[in-house]
Backbone of each chain as ProteinMPNN parsed JSONL, in Angstrom:
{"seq_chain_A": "XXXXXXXXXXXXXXXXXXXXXXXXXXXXXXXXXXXXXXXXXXXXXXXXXXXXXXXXXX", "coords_chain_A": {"N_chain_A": [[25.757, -10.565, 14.535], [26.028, -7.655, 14.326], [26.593, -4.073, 15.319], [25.858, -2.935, 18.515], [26.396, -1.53, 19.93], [25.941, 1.751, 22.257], [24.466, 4.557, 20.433], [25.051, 3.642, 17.997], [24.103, 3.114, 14.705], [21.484, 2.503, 11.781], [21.173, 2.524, 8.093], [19.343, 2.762, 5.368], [17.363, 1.326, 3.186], [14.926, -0.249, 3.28], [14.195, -1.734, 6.266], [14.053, -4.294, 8.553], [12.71, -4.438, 11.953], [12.231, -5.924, 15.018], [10.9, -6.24, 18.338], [9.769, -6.537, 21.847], [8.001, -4.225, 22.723], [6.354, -2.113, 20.709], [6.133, 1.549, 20.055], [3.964, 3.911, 19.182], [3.422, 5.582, 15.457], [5.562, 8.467, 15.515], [5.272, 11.83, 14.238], [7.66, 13.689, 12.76], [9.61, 16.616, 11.934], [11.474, 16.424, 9.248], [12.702, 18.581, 7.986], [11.561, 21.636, 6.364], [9.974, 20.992, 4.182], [9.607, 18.296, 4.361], [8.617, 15.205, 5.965], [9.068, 12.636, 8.741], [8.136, 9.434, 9.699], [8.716, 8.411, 13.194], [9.227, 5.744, 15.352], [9.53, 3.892, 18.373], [11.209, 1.474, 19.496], [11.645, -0.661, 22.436], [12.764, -3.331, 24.472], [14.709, -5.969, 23.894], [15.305, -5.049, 21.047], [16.282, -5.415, 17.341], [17.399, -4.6, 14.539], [17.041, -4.833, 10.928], [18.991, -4.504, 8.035], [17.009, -4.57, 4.849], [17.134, -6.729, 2.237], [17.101, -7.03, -0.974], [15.829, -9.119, -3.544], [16.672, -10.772, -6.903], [15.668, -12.469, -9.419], [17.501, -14.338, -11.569], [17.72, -16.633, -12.437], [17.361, -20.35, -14.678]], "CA_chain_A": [[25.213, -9.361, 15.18], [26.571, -6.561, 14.473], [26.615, -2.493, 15.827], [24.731, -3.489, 19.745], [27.056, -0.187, 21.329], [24.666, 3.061, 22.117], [24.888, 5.436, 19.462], [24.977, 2.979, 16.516], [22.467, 3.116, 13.698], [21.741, 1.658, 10.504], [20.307, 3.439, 7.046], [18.992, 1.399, 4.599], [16.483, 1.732, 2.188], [14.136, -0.998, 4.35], [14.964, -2.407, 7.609], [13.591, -4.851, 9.334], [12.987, -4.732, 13.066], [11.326, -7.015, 16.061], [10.962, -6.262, 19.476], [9.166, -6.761, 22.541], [6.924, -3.029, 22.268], [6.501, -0.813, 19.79], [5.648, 2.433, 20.199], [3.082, 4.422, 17.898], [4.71, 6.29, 15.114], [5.399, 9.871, 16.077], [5.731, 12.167, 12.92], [8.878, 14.357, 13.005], [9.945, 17.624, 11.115], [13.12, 16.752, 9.172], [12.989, 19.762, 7.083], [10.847, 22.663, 5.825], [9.089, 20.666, 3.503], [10.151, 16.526, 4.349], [8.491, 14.995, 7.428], [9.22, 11.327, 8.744], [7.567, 9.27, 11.62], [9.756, 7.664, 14.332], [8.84, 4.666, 16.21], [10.677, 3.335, 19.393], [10.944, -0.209, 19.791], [12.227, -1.271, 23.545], [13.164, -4.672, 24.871], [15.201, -6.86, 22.747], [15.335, -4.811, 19.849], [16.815, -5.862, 16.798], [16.977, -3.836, 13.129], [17.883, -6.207, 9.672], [18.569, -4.386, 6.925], [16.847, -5.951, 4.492], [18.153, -7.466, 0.938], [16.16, -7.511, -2.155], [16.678, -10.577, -4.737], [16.292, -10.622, -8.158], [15.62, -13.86, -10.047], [18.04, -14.435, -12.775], [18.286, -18.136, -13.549], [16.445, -20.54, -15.465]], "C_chain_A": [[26.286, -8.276, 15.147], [26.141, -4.732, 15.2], [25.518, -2.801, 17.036], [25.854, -1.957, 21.063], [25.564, 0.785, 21.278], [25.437, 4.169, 21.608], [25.389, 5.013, 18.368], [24.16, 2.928, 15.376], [22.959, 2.59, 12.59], [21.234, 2.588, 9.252], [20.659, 2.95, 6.242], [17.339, 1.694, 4.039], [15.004, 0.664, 2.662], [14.806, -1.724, 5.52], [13.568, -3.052, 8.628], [13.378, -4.835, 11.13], [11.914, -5.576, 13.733], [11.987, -6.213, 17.277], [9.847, -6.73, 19.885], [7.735, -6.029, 22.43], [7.387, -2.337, 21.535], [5.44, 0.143, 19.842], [4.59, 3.085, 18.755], [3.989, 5.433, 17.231], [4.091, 7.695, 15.379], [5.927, 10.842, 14.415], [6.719, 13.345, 13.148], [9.436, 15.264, 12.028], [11.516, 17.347, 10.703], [13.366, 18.23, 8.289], [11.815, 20.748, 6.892], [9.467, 21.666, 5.475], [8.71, 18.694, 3.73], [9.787, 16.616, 5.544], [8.394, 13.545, 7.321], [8.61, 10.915, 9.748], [8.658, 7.922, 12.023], [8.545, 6.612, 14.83], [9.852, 4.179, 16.547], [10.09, 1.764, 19.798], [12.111, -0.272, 21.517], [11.783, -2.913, 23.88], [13.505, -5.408, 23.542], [14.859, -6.691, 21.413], [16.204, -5.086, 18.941], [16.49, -5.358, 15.115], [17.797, -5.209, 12.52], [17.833, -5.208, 8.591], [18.24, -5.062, 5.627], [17.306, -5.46, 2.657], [17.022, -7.472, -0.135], [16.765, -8.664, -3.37], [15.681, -10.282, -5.708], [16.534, -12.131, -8.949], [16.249, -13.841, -11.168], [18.435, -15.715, -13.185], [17.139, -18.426, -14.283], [15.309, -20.688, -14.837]], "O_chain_A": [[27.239, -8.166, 15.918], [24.956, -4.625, 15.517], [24.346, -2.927, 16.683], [25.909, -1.682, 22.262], [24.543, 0.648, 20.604], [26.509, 4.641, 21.988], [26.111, 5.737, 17.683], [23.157, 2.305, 15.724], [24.108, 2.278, 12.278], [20.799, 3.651, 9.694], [21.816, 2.598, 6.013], [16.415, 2.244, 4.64], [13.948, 1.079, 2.184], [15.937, -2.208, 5.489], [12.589, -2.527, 9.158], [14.302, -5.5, 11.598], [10.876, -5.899, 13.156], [13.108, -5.706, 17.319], [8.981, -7.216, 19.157], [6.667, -6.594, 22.192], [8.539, -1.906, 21.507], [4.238, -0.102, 19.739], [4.608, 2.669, 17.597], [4.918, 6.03, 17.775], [2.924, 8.078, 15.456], [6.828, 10.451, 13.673], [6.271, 14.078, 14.03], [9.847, 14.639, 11.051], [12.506, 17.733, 11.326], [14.496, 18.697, 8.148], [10.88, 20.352, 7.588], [8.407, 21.548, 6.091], [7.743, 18.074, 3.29], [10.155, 17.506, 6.311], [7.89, 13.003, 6.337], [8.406, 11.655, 10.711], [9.131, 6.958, 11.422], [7.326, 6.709, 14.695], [10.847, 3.93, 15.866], [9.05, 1.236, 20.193], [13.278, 0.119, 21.484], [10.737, -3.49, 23.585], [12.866, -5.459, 22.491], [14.353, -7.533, 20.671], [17.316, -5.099, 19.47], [15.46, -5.716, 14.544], [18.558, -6.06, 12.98], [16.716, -4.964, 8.136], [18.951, -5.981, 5.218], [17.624, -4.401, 2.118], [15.99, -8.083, 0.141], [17.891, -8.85, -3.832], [14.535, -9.836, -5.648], [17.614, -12.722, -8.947], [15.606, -13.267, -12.047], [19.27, -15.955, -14.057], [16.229, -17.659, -14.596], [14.274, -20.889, -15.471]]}, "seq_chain_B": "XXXXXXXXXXXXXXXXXXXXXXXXXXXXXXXXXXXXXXXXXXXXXXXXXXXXXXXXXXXXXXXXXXXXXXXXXXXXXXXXXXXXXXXXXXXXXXXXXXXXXXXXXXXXXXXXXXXXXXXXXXXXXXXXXXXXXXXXXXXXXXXXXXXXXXXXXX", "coords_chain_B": {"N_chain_B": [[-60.896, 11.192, 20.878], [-57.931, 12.023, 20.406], [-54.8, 11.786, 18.088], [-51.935, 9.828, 19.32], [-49.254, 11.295, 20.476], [-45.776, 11.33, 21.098], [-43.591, 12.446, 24.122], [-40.939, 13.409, 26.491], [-38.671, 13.345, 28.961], [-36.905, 14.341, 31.492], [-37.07, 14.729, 34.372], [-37.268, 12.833, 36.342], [-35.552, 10.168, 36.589], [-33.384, 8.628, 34.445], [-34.33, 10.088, 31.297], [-37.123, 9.974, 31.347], [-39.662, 8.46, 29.01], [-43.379, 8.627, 27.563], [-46.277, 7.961, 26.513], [-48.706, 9.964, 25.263], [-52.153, 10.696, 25.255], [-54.309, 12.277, 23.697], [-53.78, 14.691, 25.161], [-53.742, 13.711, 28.122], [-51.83, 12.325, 30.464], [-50.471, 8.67, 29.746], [-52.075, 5.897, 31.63], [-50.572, 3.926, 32.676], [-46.894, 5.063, 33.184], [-44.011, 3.655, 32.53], [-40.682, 4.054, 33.775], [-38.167, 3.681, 31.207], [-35.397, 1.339, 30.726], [-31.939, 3.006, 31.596], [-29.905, 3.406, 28.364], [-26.982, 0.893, 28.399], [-23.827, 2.684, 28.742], [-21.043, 3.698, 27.251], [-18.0, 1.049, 25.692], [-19.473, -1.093, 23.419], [-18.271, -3.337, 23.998], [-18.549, -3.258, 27.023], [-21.131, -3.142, 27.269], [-22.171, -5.602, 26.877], [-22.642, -7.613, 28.354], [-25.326, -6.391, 29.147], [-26.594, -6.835, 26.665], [-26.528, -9.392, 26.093], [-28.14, -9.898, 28.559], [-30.365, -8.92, 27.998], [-31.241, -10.269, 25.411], [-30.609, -13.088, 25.453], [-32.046, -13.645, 28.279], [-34.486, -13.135, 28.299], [-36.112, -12.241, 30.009], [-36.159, -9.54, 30.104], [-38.492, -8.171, 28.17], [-40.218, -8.445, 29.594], [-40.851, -6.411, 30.956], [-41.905, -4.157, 29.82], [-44.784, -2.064, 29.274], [-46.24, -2.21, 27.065], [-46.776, -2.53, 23.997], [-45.57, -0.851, 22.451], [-43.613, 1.086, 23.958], [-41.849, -0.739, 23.99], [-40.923, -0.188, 20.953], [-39.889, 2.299, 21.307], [-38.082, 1.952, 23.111], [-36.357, 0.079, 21.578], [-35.911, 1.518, 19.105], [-34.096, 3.623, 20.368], [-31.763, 1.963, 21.412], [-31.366, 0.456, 18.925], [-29.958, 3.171, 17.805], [-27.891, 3.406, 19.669], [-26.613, 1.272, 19.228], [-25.788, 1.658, 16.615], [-23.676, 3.862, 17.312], [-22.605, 2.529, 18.546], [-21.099, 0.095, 17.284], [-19.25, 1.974, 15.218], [-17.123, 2.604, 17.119], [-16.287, 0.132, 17.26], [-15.646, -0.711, 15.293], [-13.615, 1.022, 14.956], [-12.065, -0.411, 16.69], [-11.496, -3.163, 15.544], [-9.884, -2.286, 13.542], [-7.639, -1.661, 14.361], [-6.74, -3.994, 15.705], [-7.04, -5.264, 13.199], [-4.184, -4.424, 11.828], [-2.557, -5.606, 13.235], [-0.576, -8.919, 12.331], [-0.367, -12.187, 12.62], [2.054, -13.876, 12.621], [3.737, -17.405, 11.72], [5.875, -19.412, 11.164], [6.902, -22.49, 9.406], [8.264, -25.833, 9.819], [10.07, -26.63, 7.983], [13.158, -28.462, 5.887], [15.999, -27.681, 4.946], [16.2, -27.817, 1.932], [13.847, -28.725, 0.894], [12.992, -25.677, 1.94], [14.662, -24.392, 0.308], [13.506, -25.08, -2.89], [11.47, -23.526, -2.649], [11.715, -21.139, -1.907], [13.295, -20.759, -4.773], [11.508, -20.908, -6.211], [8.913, -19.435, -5.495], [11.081, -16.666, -5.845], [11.099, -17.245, -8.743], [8.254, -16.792, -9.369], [7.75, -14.032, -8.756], [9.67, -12.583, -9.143], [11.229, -10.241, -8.378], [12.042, -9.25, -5.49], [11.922, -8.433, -2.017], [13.453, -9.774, 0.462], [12.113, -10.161, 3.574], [9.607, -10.118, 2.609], [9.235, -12.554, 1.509], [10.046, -14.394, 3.613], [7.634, -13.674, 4.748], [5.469, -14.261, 3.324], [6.291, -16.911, 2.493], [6.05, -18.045, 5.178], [8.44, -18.94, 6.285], [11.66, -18.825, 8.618], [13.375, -15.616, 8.518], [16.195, -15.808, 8.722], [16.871, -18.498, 7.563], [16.071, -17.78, 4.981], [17.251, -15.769, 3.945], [19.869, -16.942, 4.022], [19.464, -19.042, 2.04], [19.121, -17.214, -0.112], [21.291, -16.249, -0.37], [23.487, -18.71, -1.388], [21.556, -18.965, -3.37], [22.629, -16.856, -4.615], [25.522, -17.367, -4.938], [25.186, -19.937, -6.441], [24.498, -18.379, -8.984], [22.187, -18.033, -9.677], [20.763, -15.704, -8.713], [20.476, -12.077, -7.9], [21.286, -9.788, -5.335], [20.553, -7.118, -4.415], [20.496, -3.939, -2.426]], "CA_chain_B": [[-59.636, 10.861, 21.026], [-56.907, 12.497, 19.616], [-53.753, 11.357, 18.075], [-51.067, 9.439, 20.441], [-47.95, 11.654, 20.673], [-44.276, 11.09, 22.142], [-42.715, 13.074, 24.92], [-39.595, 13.178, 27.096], [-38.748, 14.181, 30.361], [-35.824, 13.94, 32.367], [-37.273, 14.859, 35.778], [-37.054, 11.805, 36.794], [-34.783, 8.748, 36.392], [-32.64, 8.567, 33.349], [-34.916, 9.941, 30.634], [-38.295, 8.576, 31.002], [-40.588, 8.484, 27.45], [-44.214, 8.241, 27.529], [-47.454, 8.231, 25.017], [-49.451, 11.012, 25.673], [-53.279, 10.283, 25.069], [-55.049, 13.039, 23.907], [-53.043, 15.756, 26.092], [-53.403, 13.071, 29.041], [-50.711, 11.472, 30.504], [-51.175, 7.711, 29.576], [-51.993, 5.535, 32.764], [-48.62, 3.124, 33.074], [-45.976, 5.486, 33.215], [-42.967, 3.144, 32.979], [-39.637, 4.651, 33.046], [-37.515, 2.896, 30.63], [-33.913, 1.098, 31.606], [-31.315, 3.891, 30.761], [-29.116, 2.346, 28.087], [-25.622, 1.527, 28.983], [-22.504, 3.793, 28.021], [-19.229, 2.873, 26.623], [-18.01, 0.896, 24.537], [-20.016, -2.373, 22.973], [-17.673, -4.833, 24.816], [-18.76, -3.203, 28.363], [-22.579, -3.183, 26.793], [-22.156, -6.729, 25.969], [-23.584, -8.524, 29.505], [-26.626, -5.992, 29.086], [-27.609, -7.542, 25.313], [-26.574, -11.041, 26.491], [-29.198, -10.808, 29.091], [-32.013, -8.61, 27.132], [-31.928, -11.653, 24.471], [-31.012, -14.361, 26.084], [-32.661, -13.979, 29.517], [-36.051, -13.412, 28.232], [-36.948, -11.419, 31.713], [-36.081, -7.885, 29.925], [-39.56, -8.164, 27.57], [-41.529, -7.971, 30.627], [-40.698, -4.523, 31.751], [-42.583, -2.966, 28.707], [-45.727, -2.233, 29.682], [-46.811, -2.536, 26.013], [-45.575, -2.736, 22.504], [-44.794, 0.616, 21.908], [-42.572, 1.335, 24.558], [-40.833, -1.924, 23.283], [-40.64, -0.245, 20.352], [-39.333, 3.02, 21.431], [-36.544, 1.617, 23.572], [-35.851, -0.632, 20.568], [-35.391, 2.674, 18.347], [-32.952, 4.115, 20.852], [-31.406, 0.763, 21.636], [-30.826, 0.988, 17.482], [-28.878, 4.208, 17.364], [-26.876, 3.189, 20.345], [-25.642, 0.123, 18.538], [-25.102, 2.049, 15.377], [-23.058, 4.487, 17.457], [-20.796, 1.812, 19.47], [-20.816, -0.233, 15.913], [-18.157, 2.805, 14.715], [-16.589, 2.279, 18.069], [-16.114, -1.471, 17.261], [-14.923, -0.871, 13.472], [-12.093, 1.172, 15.092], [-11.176, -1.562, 17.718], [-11.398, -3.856, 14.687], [-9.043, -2.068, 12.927], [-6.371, -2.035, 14.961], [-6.892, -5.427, 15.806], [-6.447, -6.191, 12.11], [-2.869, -4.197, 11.669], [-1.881, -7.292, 14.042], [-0.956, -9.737, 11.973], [0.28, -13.214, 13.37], [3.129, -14.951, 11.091], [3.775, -18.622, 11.957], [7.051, -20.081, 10.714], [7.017, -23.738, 9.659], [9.227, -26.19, 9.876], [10.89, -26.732, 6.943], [14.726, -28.563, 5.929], [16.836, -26.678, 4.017], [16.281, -28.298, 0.698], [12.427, -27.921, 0.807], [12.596, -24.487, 1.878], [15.356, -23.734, -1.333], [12.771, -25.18, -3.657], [9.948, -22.648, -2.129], [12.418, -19.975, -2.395], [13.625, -20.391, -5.504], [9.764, -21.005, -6.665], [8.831, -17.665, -4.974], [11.219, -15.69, -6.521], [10.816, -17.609, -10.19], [7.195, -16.099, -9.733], [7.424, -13.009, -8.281], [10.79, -11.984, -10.321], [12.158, -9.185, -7.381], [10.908, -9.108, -3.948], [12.272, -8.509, -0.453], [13.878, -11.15, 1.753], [11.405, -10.108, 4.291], [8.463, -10.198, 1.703], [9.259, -13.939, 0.736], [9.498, -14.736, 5.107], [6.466, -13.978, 5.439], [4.561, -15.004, 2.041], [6.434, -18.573, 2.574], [6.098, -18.636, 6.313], [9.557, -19.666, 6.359], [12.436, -18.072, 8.608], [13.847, -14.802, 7.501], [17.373, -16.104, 8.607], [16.956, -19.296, 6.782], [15.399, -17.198, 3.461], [18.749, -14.855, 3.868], [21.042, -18.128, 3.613], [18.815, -19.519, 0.813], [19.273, -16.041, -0.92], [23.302, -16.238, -0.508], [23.497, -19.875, -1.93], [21.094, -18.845, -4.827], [23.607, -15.832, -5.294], [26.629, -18.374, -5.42], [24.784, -20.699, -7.456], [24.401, -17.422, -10.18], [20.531, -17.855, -9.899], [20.245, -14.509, -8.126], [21.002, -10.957, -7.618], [20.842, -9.116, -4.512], [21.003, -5.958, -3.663], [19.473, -3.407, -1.313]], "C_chain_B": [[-58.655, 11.304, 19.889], [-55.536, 11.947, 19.245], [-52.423, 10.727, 19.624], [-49.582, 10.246, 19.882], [-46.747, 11.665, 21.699], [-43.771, 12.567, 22.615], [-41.989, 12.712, 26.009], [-39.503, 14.114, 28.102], [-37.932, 13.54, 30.851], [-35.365, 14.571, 33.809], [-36.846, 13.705, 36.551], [-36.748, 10.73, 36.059], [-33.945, 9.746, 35.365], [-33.633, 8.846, 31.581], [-36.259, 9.641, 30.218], [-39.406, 9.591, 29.634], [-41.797, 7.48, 28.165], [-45.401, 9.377, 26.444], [-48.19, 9.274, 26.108], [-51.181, 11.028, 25.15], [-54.042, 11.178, 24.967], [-55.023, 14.2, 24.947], [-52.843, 15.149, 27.795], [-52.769, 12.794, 29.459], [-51.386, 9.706, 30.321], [-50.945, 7.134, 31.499], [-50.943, 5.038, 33.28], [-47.637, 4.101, 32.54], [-44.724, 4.63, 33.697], [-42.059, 3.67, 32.436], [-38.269, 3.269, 32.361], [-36.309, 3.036, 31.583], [-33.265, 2.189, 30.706], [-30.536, 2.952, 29.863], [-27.639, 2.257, 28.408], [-24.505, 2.226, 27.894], [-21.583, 3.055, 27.863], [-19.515, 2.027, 25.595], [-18.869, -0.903, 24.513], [-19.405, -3.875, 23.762], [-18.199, -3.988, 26.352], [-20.294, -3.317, 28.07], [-22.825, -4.648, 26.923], [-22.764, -7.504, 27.13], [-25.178, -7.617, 29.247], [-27.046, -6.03, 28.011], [-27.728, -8.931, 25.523], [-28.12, -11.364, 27.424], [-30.789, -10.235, 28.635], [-32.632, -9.596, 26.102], [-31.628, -12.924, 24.928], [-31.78, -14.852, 27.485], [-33.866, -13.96, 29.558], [-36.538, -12.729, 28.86], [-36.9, -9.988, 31.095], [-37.606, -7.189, 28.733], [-40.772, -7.683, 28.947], [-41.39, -6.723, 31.3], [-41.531, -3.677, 31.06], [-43.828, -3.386, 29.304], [-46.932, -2.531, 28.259], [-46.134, -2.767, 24.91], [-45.03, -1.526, 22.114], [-43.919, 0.855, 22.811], [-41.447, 0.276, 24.385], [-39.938, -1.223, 21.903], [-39.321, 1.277, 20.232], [-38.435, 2.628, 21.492], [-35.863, 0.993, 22.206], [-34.933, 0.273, 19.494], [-34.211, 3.419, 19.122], [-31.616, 3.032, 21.349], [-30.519, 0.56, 20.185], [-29.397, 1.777, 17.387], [-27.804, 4.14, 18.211], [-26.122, 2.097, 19.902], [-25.046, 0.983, 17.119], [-23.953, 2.964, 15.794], [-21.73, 4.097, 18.137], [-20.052, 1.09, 18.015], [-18.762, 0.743, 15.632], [-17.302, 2.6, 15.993], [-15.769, 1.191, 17.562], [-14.884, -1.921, 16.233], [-13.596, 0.085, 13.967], [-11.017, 0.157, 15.403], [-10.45, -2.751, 16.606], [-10.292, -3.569, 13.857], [-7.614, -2.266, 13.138], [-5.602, -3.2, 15.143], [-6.329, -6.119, 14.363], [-5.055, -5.97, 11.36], [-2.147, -4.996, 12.117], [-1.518, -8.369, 13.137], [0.281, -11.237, 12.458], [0.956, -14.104, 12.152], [3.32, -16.185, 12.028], [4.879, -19.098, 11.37], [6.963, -21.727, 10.55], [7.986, -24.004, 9.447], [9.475, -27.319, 8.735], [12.291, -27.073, 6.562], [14.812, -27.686, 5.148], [15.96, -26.672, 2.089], [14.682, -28.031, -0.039], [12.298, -26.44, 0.938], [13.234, -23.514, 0.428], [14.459, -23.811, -2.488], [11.456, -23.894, -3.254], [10.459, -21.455, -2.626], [12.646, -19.874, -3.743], [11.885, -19.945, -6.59], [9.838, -19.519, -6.676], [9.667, -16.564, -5.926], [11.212, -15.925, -8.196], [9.507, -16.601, -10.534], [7.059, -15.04, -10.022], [8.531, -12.223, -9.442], [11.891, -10.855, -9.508], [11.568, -9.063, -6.521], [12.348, -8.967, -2.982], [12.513, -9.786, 0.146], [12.336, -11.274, 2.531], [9.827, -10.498, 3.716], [8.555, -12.251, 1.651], [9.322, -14.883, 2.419], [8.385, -14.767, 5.221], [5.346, -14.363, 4.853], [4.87, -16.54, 2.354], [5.916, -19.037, 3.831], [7.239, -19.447, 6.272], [10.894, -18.386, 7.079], [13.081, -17.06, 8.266], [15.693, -15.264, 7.556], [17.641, -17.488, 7.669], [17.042, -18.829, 5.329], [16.893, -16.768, 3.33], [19.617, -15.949, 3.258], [20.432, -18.638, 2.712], [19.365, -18.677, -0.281], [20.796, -16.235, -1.252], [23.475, -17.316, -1.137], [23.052, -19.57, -2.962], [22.199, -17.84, -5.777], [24.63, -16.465, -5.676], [26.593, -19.126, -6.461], [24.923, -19.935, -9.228], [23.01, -17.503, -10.112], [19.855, -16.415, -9.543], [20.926, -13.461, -7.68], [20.802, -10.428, -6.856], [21.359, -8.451, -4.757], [20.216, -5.223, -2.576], [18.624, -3.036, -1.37]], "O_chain_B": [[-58.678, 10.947, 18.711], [-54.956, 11.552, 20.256], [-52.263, 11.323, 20.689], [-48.927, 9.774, 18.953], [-46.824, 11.967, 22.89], [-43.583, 13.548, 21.895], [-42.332, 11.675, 26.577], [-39.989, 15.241, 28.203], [-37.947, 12.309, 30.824], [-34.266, 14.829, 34.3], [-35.992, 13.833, 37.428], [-37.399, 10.32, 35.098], [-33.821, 10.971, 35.355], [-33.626, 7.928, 30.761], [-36.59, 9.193, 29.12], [-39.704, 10.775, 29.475], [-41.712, 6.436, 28.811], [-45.451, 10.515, 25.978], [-48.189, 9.305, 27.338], [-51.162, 11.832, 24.218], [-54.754, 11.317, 25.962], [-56.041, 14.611, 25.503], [-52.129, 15.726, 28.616], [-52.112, 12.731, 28.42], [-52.538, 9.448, 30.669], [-50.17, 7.588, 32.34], [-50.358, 5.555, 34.232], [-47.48, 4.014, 31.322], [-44.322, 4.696, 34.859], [-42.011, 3.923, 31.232], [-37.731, 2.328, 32.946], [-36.017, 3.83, 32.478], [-33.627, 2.438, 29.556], [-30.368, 1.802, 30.271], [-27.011, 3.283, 28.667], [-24.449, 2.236, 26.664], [-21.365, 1.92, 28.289], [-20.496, 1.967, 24.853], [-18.806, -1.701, 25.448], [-19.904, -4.979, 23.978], [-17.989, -4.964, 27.073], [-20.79, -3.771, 29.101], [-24.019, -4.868, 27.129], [-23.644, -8.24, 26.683], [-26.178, -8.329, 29.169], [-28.034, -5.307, 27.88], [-28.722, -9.604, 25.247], [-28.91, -12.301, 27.311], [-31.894, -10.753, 28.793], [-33.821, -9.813, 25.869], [-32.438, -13.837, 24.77], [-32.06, -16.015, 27.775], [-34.521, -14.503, 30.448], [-37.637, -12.352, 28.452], [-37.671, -9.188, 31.624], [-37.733, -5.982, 28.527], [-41.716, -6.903, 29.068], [-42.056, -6.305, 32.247], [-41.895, -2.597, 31.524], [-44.09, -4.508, 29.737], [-48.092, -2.929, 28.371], [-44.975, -3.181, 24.89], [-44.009, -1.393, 21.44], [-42.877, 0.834, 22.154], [-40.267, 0.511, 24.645], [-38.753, -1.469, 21.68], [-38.333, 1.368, 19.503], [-37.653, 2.614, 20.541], [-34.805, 1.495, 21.826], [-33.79, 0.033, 19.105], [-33.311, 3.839, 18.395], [-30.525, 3.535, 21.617], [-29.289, 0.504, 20.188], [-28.27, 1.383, 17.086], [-26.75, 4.657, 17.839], [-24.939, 2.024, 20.235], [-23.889, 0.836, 16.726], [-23.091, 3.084, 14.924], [-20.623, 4.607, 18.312], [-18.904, 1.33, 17.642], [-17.623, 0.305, 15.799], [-16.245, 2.233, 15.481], [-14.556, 1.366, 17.447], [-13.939, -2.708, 16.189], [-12.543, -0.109, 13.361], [-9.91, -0.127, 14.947], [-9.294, -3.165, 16.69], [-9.674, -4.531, 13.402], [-6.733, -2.788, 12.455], [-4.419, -3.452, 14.915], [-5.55, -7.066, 14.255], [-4.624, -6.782, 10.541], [-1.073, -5.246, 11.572], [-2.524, -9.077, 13.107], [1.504, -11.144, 12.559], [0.514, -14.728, 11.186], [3.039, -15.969, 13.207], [4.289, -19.329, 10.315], [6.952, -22.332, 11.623], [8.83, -23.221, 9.012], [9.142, -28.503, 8.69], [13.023, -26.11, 6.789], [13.918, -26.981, 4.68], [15.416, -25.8, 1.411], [14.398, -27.417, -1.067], [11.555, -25.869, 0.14], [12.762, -22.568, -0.203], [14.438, -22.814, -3.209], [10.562, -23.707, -4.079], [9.935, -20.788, -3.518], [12.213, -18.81, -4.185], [11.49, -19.028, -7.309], [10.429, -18.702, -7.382], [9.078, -15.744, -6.63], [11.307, -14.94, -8.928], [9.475, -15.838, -11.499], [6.513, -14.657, -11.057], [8.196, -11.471, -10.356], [13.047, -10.641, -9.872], [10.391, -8.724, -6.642], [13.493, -9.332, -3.251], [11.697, -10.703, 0.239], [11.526, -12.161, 2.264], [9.018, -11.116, 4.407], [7.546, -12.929, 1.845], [8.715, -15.953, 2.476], [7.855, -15.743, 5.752], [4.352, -14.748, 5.469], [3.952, -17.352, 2.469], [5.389, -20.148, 3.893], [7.076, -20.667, 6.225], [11.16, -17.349, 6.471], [13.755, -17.445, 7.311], [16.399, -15.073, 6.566], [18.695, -17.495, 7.034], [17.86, -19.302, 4.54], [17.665, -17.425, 2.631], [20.034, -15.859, 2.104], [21.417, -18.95, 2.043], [19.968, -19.168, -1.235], [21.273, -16.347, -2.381], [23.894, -16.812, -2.179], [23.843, -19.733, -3.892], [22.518, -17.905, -6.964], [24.902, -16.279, -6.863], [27.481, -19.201, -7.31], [25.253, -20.504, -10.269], [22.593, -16.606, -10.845], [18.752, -16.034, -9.936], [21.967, -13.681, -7.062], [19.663, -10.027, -7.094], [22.477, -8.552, -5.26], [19.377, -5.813, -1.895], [18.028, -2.699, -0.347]]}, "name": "protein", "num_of_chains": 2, "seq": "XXXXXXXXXXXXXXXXXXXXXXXXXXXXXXXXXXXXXXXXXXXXXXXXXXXXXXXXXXXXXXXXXXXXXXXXXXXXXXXXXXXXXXXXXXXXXXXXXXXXXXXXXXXXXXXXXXXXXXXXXXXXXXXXXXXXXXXXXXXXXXXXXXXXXXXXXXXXXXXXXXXXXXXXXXXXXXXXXXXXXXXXXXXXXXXXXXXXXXXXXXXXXXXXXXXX"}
């Protein structure tokens, strides 16, 4: 377990999370033209960023 | 005798519909039950006991007012229906994962399977296709990477 201070974050191209509730997503102006939606997870939240695998044996 | 035509009046009660007999009023003026409001699950004791209690047939004083109510009875199901297909929806964004229990060695063979098939996928993707741990899958993944069988990245 890593980064559990307040004011830690993660960014990551997918990320896993679990909690208790999750909120509905809220859609959010990052720019002019680029908009993202938020969702708040409370109680025993927990992000993963996650890993992609690529099959290279036989 | 002239044609039987429908009219409506909501002097009294909730609506009441009756045949009109040749500009007469017909003799049994029964005012229909209003139907209930909301949504299909609060409806749902007043269809339980119109078809299974049998007792809600005898209120019509004939077949046509059976058939009326029936016709408005209709459009109120077709209108909670869309109601239902929301609830439903939501309901089906839910979806319940199950984790079995799996040793190591079985779950490496699943994994490696999985990604033999698939060829590039997500950790998280292959958790919840196997039903197998995502912390287990992760340590599967790192071992396959050691082994040389596999490439992660992000």
């Amino acid at each position: 377990m890593k980064g559990s201070e307040v004011g830690d974050s993660n960014h990551g191209h997918r990320i896993i999370t679990e909690a208790r509730k999750v909120s509905d997503p809220v859609v959010i102006v990052k720019s002019g033209r680029h908009k993202a939606q938020r969702i708040v997870l409370t109680e025993n939240a927990l992000a993963i960023i996650d890993r992609k695998g690529r099959w290279c044996g036989q | 005798m002239g044609g039987k035509s429908l009219t409506s009046s909501s002097g009294s009660g909730a609506g009441v519909t009756r045949w009109v007999d040749g500009g007469a009023l017909d003799a049994v003026q029964a005012p229909l039950t209003p139907r209930p409001r909301g949504t299909i699950y609060e409806a749902l004791p007043f269809y339980l006991q119109m078809f299974l209690g049998g007792t809600r047939l005898s209120a019509y004083p004939n077949s046509s007012h059976f058939i009326i109510d029936g016709e408005r009875s209709r459009c109120f199901c077709i209108v909670n229906s869309i109601y239902m297909r929301e609830d439903m929806a939501l309901l089906a964004a839910i979806k319940v994962i199950e984790y079995r229990d799996a040793d190591y060695e079985t779950a490496k063979k699943e994994v490696a399977g999985y990604f033999l098939m698939v060829g590039k996928a997500y950790a998280s993707d292959a958790s919840s296709d196997l039903e197998l741990d995502y912390e287990l899958v992760c340590k599967i993944m790192d071992d396959l990477e050691l082994d040389g069988q596999m490439e992660i990245s992000l």
